[in-house]
C-alpha positions as CSV (number, residue, x, y, z in Angstrom):
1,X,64.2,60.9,25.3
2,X,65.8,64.3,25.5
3,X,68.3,64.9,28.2
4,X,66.5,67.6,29.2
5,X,63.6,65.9,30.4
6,X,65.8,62.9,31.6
7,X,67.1,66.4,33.8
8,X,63.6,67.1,34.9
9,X,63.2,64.2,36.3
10,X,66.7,64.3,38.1
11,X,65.2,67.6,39.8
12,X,62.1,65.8,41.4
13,X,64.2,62.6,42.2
14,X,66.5,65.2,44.2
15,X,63.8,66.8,46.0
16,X,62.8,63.5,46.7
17,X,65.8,62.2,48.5
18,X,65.6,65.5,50.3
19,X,62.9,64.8,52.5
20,X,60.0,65.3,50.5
21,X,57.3,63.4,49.5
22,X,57.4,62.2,45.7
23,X,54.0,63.8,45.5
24,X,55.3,66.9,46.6
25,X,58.1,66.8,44.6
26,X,56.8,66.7,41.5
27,X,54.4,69.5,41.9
28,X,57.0,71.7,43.3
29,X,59.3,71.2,40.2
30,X,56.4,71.6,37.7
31,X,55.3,74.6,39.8
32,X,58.6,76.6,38.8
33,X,59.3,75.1,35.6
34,X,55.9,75.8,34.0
35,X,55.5,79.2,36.4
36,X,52.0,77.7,37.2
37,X,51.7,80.4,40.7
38,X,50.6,78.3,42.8
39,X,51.3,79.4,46.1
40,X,52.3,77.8,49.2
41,X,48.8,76.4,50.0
42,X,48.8,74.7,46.8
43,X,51.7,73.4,47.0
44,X,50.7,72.1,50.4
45,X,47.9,70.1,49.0
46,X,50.5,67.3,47.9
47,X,51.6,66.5,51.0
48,X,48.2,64.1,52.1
49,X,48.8,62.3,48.6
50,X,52.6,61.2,49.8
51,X,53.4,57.5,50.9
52,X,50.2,56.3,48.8
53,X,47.2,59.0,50.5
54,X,48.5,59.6,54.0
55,X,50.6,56.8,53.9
56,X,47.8,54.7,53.5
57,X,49.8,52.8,51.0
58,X,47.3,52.9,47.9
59,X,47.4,55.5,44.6
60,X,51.2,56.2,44.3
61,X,52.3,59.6,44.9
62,X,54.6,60.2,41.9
63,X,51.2,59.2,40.3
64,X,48.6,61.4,42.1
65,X,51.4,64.3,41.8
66,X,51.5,64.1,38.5
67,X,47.9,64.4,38.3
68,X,47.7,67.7,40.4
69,X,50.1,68.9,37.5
70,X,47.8,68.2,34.4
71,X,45.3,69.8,36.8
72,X,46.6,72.8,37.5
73,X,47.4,72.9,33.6
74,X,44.5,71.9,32.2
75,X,41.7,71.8,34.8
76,X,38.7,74.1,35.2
77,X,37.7,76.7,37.4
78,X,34.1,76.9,36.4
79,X,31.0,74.2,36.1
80,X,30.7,75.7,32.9
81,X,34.5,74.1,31.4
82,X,34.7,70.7,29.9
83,X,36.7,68.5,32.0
84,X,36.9,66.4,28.2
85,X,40.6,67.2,28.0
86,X,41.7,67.3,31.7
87,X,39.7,63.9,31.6
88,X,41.5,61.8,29.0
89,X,45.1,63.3,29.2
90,X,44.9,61.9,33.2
91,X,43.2,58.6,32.0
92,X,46.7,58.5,29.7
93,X,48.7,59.5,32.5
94,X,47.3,56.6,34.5
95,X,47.2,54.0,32.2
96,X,50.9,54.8,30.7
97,X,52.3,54.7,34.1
98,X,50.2,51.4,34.6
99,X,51.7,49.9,31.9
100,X,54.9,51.0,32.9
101,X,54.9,49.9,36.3
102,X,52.1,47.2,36.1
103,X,50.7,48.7,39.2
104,X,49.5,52.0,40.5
105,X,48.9,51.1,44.0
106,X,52.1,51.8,46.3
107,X,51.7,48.4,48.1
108,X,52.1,46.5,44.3
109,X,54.9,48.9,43.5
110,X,56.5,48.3,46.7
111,X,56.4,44.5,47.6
112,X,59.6,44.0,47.1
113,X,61.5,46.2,49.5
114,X,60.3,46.8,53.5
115,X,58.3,49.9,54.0
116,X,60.3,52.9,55.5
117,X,63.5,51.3,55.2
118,X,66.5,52.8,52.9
119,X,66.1,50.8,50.2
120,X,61.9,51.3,49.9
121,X,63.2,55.1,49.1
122,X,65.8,54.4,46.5
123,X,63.1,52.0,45.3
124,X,60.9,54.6,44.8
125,X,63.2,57.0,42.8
126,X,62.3,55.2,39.1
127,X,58.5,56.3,39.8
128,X,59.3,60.0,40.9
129,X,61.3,60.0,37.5
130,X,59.2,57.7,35.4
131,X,55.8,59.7,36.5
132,X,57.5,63.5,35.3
133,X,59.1,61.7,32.0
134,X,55.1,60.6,31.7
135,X,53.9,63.7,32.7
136,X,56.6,65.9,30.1
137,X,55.4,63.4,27.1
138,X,51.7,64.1,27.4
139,X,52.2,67.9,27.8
140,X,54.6,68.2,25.1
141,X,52.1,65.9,22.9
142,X,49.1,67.8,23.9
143,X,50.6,71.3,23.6
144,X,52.4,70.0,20.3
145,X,55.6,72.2,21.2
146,X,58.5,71.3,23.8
147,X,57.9,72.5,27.2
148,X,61.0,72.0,28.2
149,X,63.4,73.4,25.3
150,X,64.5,76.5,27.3
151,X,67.9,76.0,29.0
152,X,67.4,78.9,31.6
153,X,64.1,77.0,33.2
154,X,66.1,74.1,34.1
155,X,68.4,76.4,35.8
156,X,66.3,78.0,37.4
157,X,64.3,74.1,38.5
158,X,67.4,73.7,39.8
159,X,67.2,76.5,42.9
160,X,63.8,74.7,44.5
161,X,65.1,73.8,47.8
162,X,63.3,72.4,50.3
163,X,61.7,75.1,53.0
């Protein structure tokens, strides 16, 4: 794993132990670092997924963050575009993280610590970074060049602050 996308990850953890949402996280840091424009509305349509759906406790946020990425990526616009691709690089998103984790449901992942407390946070750091390092792999794969080989993006990752 390159140390760039180790750094990534280090970005969304961050944000995460900022205050936001690991759902939010994600999408913010992809949202600079691929320049995908989405505005502040979009961005905004992270925060229900946080804390498992509106802290319902179920599809992990890191996870369903992710997905709003390869979305934005690769999704369509029209009835008229295939959702083929969109399709089967989110089924490999889910099922890598899956096997990863051996759950994708926050109350699996989190059964070992007490909801809300300090340590259900810090907990939750290794899916925030395991999810981008996920998320990198399958975009690098499927664009078959490095989306993260330019030194200046990180940099620039790096001024997302929390507003």
């Amino acid at each position: 794993m390159s140390n760039q996308k180790e750094d990534l990850a280090v970005q969304a953890i961050d944000l995460f132990k900022s205050g936001l949402y690991c759902s939010e996280a994600i999408l913010q840091v992809f949202n600079k670092y691929l320049n995908l424009g989405l505005n502040d509305t979009a961005i905004k349509m992270a925060t229900g997924l946080g804390a498992g759906l509106g802290a319902a406790r179920c599809s992990c946020g890191s996870l369903t963050g992710a997905v709003l990425v390869l979305s934005a990526v690769k999704g369509r616009t029209s009835i008229n575009d295939s959702v083929d691709e969109v399709f089967a690089l989110t089924k490999e998103l889910h099922d890598r993280f899956k096997h990863k984790y051996k759950a994708t449901c926050c109350r699996i992942l989190t059964k070992s610590v007490e909801w809300g407390e300090p340590e259900h946070h810090q907990h939750c750091e290794q899916f925030v970074g395991g999810a981008v390092e996920i998320l990198v792999d399958i975009l690098e794969k499927n664009n078959h060049e490095s989306i993260i080989d330019e030194d200046q993006k990180l940099a620039e990752c790096s001024t997302i602050g929390v507003e």
